[in-house]
N, C-alpha and C positions, 0 to 999 in steps of 0.2 A: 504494500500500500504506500504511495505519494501523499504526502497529507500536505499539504500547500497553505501558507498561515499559519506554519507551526506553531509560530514562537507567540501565537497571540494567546487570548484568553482563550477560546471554542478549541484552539489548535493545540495547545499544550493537555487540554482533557482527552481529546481523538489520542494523541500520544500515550497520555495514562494508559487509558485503557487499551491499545494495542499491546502495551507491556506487559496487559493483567490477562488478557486474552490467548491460552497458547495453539488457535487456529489460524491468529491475524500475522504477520510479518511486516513492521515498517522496512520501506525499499530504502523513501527518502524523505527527509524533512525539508521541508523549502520555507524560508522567509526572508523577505525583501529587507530587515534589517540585521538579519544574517544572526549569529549564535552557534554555541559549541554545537559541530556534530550536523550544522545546517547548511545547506546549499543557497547563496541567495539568488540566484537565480534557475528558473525549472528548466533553461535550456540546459543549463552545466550536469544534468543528472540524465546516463543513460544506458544504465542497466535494467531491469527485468525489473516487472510491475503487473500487476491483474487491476487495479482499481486506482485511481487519485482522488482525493473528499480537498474542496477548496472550502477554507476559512479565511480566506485574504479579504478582498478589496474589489470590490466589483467591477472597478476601471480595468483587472486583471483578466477580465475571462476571454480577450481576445485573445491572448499569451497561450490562455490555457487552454482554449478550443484546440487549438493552431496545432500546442503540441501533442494534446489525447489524440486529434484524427491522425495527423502524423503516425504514430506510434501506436494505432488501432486501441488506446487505453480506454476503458469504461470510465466517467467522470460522475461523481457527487457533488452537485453545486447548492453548497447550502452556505452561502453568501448572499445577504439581501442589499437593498439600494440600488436593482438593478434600473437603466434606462428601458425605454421600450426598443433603441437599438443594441443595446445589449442582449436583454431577451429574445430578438430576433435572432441573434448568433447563436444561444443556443440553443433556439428551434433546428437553426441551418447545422449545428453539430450533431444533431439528435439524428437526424440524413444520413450519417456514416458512421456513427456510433452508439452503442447506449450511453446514456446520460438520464440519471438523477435529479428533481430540480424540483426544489420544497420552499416556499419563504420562512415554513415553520419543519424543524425535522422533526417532533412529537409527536408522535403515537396520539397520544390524547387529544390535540390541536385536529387530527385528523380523521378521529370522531368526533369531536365537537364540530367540522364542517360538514360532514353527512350529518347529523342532527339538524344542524342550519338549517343545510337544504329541507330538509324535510318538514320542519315547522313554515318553511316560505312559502314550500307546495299547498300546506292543510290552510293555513293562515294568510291568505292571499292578499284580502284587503287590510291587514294590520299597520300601526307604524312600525317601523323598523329603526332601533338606532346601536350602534356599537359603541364600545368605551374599552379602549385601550389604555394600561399604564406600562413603562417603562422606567426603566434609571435615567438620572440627567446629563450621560455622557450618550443616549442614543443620537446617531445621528440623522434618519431617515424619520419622519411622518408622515400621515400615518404609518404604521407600522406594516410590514407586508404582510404577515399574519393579517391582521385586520381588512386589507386587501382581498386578502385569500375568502376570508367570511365573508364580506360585501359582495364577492363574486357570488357564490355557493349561492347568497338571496337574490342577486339579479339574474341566475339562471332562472328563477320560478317566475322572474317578474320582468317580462318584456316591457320596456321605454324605460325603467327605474334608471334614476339617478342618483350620483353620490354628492352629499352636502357635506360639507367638513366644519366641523364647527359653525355656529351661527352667531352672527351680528345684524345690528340692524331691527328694522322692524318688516317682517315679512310672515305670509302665514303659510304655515306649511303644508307642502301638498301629498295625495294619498302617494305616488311613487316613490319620493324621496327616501333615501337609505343615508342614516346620519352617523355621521364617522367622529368620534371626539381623543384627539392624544393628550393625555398628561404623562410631563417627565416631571419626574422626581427620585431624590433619596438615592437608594441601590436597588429598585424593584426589577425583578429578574424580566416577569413579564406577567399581564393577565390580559385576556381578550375578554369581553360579556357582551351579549348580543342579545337584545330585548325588543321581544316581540309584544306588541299592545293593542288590546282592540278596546272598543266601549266597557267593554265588559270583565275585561281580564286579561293579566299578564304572562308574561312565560320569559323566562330569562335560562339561558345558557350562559356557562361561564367556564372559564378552564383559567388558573393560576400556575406557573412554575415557581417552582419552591428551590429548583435549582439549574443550576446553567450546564450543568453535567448532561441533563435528559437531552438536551440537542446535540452534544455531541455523541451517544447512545442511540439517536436516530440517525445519526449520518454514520455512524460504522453498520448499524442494522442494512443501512441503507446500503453500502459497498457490500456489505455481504449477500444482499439479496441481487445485486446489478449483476456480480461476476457468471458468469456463462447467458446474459440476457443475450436475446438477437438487437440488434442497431435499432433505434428510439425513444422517446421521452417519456422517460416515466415519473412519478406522481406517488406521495404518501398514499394515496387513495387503493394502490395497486399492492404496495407492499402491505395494507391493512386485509387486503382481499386474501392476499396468500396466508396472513396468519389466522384467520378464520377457519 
């Protein structure tokens, strides 16, 4: 396994647990500001490899497209903050390889999005609004988690739009899907997603209690990719096989 971002916070837990795990083998550790034992750059490494999980930086995934198809490697992209031309690339990578690609690697984040969907399906005409927290060192909001939900409810609800916080005086309308981010403190993460009608509520919610379970979904993640055929695949798939 390539772990890319080693040396960050998500990429030194991938690391732990490769150590604790005696099926996984680190091939190579890669980080742009380099460290004992680290390659800073993923061209300078190129021996043998089944999987690479990136925890870097999202400016990085043309680097890393470039080199997984190159090198026929199966990729984990569990790096958020992507652009919609970054995303594009790794649609165009999912074309000649597998590839991985979660905003959230959680197990649990990824039933709490099949719940979504399914309260959007039964609950059609509800209000919808989300509330994400984070720590005050996030850099992207909303959060892509939060993204990810918002999607799951505008699959049930053709013309639905996303409102991001509200200002002003305006009244709000039945499509509207409401996105709200608060940073603060050290909060790992929580997404809630609150459906409302006249009559009654229904709230989903998923908290992490620690920053380990993302990296625990992104080695699930490489271990479930290795021998896939070429294409993009989704929490949603790796929740299908463990059922």
């Amino acid at each position: 396994m390539i772990v890319c971002g080693a040396g960050g916070r998500m990429g030194r837990e991938v690391l732990r647990l490769v150590e604790e795990e005696n099926e996984l083998v680190l091939a190579a550790a890669v980080d742009r500001e380099g460290g004992e034992g680290m390659y800073q750059r993923l061209s300078d490494f190129a021996g043998p490899a089944d999987v690479l999980v990136d925890f870097s930086y999202h400016g990085a995934i043309g680097e890393i497209m470039g080199y997984c198809e190159a090198r026929g490697i199966p990729a984990v992209i569990a790096t958020t903050g992507h652009t919609p031309e970054e995303l594009e690339r790794v649609a165009q990578g999912a074309e000649r390889i597998p590839i991985f690609h979660s905003a959230n690697m959680s197990v649990g984040v990824a039933l709490l999005t099949r719940l979504v969907r399914q309260a959007a399906a039964i609950f059609r005409g509800c209000d919808v609004e989300i509330v994400e927290k984070h720590h005050n060192r996030k850099l992207d909001a909303p959060s892509g988690t939060a993204l990810l939900l918002a999607d799951a409810v505008k699959s049930e609800r053709e013309g639905a739009v996303y409102v991001h916080g509200r200002q002003g005086i305006h009244k709000r309308t039945p499509m509207e899907i409401g996105i709200h981010s608060l940073r603060m403190g050290n909060i790992v993460g929580e997404h809630e997603v609150i459906f409302s009608t006249d009559t009654q509520t229904i709230t989903l919610k998923h908290e992490a209690h620690d920053r380990a379970l993302f990296a625990e979904g992104a080695v699930a993640a490489a271990t479930f990719l290795m021998g896939k055929p070429k294409g993009l695949y989704r929490m949603e798939h790796l929740l299908e096989e463990q059922e």
